[in-house]
LODRENTOR-246290 format. One record per atom (N, C-alpha, C): residue in one letter; z, x, y. Coordinates in steps of 0.2 Angstrom, whole numbers, always signed. Example, Ala and Ser with C-alpha at 12.3 -4.5 7.8 and 13.67 -1.06 7.14 Angstrom:
<nodes>
[node 'A', [+39, +66, -28]]
[node 'A', [+39, +62, -22]]
[node 'A', [+39, +66, -16]]
[node 'S', [+35, +64, -11]]
[node 'S', [+36, +68, -5]]
[node 'S', [+39, +64, +0]]
</nodes>
This chain:
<nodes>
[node 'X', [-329, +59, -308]]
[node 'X', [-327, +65, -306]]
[node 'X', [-328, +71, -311]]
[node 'X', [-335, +75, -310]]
[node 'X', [-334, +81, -312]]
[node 'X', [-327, +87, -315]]
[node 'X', [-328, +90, -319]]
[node 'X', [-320, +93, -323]]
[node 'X', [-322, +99, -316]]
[node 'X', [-325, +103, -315]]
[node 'X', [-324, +106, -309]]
[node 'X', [-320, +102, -303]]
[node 'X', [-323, +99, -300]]
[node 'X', [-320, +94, -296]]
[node 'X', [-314, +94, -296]]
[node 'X', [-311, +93, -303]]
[node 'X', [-305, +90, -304]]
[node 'X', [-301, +97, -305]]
[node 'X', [-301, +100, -306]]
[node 'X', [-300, +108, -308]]
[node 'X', [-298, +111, -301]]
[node 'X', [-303, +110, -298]]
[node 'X', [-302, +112, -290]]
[node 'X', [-300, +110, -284]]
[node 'X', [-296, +103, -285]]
[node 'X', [-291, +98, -282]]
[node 'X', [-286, +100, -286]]
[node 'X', [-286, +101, -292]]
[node 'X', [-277, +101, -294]]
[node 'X', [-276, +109, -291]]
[node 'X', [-281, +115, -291]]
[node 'X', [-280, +120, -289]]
[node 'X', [-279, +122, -283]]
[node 'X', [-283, +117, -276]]
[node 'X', [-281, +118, -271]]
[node 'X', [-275, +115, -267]]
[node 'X', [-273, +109, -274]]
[node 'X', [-266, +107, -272]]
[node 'X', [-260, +111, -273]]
[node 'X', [-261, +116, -279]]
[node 'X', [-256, +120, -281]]
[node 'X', [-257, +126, -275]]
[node 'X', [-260, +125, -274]]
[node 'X', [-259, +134, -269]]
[node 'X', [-257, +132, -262]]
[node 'X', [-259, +125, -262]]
[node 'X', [-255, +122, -252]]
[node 'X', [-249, +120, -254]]
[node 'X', [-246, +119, -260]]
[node 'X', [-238, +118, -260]]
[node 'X', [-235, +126, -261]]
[node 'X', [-238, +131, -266]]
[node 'X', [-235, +136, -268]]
[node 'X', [-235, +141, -262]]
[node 'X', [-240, +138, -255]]
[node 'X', [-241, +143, -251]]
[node 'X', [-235, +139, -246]]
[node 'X', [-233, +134, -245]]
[node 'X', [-227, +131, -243]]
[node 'X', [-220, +134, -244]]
[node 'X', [-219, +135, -251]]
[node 'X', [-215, +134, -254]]
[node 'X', [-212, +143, -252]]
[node 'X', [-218, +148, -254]]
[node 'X', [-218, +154, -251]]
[node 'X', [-217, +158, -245]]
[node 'X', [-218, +154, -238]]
[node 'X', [-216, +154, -233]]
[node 'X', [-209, +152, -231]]
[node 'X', [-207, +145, -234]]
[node 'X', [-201, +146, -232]]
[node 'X', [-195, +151, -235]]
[node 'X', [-198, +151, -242]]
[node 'X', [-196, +158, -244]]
[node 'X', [-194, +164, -241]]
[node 'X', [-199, +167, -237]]
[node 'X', [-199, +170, -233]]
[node 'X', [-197, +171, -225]]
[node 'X', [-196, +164, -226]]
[node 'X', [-190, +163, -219]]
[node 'X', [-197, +161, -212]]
[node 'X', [-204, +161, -214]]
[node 'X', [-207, +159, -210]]
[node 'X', [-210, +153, -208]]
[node 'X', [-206, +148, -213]]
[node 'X', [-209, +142, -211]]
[node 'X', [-199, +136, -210]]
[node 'X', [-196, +132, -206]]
[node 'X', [-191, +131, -205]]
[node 'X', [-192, +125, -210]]
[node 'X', [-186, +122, -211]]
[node 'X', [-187, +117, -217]]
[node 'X', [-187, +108, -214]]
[node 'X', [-185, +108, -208]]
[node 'X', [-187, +103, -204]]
[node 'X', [-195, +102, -203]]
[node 'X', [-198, +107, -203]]
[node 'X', [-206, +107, -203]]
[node 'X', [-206, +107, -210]]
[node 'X', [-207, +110, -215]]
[node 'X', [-207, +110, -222]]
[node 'X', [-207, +106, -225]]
[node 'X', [-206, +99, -223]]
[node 'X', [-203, +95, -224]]
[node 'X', [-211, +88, -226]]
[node 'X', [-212, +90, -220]]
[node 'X', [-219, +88, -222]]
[node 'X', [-227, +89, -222]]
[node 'X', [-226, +97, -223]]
[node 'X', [-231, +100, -228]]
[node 'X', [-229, +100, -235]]
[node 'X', [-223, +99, -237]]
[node 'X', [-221, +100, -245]]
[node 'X', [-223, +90, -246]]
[node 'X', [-223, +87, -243]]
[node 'X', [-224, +80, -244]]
[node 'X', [-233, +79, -244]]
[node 'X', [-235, +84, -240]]
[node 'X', [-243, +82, -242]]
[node 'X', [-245, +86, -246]]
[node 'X', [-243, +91, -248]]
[node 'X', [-245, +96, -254]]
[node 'X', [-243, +92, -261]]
[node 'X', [-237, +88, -262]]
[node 'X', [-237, +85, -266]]
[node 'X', [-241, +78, -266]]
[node 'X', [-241, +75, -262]]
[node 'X', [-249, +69, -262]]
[node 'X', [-254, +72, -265]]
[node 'X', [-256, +77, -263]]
[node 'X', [-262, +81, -264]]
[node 'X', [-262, +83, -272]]
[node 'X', [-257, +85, -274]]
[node 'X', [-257, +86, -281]]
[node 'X', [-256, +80, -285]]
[node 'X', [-254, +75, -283]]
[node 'X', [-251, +69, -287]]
[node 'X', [-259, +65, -288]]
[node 'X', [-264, +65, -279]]
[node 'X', [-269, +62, -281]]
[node 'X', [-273, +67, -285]]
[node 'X', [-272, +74, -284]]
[node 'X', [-279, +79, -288]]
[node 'X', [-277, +78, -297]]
[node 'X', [-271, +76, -299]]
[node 'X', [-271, +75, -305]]
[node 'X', [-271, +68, -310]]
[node 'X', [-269, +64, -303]]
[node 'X', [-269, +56, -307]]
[node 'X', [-275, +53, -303]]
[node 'X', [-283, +56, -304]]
[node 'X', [-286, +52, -297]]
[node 'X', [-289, +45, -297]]
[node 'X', [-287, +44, -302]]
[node 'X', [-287, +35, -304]]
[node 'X', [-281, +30, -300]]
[node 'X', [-276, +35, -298]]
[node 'X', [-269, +31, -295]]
[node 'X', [-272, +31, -288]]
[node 'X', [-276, +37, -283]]
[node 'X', [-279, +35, -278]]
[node 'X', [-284, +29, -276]]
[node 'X', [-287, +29, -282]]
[node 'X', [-292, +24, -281]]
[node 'X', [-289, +14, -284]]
[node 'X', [-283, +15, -286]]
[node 'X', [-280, +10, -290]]
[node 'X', [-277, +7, -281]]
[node 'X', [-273, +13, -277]]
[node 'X', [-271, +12, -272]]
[node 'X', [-275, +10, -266]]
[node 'X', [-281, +14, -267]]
[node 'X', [-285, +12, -261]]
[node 'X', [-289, +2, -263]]
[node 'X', [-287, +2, -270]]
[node 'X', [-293, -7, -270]]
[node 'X', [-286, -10, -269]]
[node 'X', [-279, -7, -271]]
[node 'X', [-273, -11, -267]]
[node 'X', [-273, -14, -260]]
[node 'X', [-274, -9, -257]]
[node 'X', [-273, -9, -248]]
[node 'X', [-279, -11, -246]]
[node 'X', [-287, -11, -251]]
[node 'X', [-290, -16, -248]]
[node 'X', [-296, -12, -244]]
[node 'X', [-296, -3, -247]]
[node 'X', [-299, +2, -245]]
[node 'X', [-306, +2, -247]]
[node 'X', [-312, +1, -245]]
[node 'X', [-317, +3, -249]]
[node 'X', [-318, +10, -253]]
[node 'X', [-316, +15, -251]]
[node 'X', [-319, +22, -255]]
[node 'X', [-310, +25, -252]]
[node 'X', [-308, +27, -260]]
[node 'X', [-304, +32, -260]]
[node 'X', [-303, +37, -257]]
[node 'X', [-307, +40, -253]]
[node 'X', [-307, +47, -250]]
[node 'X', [-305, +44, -242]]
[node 'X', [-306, +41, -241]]
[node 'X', [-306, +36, -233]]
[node 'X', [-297, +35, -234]]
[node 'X', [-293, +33, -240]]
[node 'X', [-289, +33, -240]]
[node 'X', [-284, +40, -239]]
[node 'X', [-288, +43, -240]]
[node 'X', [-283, +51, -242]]
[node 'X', [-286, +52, -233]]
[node 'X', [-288, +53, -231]]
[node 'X', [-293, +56, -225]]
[node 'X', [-286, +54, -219]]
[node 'X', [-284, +45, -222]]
[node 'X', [-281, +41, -217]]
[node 'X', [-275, +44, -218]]
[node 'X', [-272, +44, -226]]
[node 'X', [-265, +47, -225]]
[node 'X', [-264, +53, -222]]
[node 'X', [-267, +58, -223]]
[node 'X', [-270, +66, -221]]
[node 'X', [-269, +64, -213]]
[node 'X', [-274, +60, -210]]
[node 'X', [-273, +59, -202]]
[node 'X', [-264, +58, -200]]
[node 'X', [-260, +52, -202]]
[node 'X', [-255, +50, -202]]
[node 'X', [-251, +58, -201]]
[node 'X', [-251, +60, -208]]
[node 'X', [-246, +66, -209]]
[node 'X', [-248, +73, -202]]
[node 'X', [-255, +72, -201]]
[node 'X', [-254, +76, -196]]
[node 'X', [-252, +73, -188]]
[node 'X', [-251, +68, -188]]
[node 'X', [-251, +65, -182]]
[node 'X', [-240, +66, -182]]
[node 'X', [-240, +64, -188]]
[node 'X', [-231, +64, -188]]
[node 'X', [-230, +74, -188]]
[node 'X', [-234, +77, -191]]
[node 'X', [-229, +83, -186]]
[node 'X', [-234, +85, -180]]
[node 'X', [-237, +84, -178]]
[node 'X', [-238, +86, -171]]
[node 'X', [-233, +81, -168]]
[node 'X', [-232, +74, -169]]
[node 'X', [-224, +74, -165]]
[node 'X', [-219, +74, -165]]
[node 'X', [-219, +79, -170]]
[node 'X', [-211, +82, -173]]
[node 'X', [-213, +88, -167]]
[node 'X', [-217, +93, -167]]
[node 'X', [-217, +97, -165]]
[node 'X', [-218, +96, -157]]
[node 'X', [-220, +91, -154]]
[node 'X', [-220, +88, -146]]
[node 'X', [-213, +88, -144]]
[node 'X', [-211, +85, -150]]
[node 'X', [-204, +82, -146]]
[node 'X', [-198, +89, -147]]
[node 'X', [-200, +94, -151]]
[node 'X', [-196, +98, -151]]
[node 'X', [-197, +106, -147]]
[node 'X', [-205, +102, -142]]
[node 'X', [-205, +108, -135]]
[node 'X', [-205, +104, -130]]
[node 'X', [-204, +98, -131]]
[node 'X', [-200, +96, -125]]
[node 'X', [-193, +98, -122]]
[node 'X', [-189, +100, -130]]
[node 'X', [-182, +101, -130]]
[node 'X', [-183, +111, -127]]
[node 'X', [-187, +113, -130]]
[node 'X', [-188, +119, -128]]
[node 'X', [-191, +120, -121]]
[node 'X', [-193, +116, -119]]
[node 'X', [-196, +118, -112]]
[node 'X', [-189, +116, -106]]
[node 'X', [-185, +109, -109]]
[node 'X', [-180, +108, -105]]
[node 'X', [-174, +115, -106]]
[node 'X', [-172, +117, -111]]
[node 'X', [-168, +124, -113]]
[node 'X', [-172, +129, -108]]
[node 'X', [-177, +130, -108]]
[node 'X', [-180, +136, -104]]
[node 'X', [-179, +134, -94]]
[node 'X', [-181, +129, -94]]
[node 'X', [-178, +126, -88]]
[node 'X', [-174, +128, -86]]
[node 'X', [-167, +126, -90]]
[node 'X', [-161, +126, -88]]
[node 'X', [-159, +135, -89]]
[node 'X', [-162, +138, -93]]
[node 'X', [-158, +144, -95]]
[node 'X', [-163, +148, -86]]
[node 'X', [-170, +146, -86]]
[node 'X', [-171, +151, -78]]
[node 'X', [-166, +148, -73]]
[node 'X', [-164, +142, -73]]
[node 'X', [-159, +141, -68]]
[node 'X', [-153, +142, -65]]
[node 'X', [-150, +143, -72]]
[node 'X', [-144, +149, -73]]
[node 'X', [-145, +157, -73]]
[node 'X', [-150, +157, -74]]
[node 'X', [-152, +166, -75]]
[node 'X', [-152, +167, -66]]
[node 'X', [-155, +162, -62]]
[node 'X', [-156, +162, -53]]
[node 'X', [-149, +161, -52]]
[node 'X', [-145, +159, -54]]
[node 'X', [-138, +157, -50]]
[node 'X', [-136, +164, -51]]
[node 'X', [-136, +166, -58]]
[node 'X', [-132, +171, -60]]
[node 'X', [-133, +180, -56]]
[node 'X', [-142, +179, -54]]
[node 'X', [-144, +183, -47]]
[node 'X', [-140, +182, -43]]
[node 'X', [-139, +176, -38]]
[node 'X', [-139, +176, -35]]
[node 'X', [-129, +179, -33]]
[node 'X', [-127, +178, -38]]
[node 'X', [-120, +179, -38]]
[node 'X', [-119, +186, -38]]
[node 'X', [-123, +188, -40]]
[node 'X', [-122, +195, -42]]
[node 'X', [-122, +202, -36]]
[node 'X', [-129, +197, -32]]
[node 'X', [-131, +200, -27]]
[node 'X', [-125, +199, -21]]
[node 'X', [-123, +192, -22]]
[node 'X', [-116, +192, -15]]
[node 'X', [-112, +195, -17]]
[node 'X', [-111, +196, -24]]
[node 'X', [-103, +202, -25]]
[node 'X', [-105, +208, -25]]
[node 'X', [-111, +210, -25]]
[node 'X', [-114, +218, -22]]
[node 'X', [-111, +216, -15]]
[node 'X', [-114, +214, -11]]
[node 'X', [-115, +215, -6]]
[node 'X', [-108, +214, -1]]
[node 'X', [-103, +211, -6]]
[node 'X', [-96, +211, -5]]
[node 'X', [-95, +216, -5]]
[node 'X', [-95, +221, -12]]
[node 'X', [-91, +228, -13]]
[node 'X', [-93, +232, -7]]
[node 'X', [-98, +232, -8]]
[node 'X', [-102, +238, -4]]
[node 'X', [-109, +235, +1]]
[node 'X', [-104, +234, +7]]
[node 'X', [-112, +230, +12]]
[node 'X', [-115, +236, +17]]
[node 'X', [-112, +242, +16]]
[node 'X', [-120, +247, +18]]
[node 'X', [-124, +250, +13]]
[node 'X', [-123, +247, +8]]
[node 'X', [-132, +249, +3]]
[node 'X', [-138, +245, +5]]
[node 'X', [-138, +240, +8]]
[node 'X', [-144, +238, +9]]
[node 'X', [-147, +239, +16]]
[node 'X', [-143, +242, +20]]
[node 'X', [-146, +247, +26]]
[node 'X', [-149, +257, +25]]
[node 'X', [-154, +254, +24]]
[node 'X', [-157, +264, +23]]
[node 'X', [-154, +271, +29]]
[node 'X', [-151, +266, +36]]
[node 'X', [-148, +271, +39]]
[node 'X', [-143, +273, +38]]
[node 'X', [-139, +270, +31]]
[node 'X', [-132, +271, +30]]
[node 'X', [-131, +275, +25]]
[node 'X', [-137, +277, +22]]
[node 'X', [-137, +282, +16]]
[node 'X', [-137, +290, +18]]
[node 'X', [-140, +289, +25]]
[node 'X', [-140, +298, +27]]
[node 'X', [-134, +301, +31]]
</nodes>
């Protein structure tokens, strides 16, 4: 591995944790999510600086080319938050469900205790 190369994996691994770290920071990233962008960001730096430990790991598990490994884990990580985040608009979509179903009832109650109080408002001959 060229010193560029390696200069430029430890640097693009420091600026996808520090731009994690920044975010939640700033209250726009939640830390249930965070959670595993700061775990790939620090993979990412662990292999950009020790890249003999990726390749020690990849003749472990039996991998022919270390980049095939990182690719694989990368797939993983993205597969585990997308169903972090499946499962938590599921919960979103049942809450939205339930909250238009209350918001209908809450109409509808609203409109029968109008029309308790006052049942010549909805006749236009009654207003003249």
């Amino acid at each position: 591995m060229s010193t560029m190369t390696y200069l430029l994996s430890i640097g693009a691994a420091v600026i996808a944790l520090v731009s994690v770290i920044e975010l939640l920071r700033r209250r726009r990233l939640r830390e249930r999510h965070a959670i595993w962008w700061i775990l790939a960001a620090t993979l990412a730096l662990i292999g950009a600086v020790f890249p003999a430990s990726v390749a020690w790991l990849a003749a472990v598990l039996g991998v022919g080319v270390p980049s095939n490994l990182a690719f694989f884990v990368s797939i993983v990580l993205l597969f585990l938050v997308n169903l972090q985040h499946s499962a938590e608009l599921t919960d979103l979509e049942d809450k939205t469900r339930t909250l238009a179903e209350e918001s209908a009832l809450q109409k509808v109650r609203l409109e029968r205790l109008e029309e308790r109080t006052d049942p010549k408002r909805d006749r236009p001959d009654a207003r003249a």
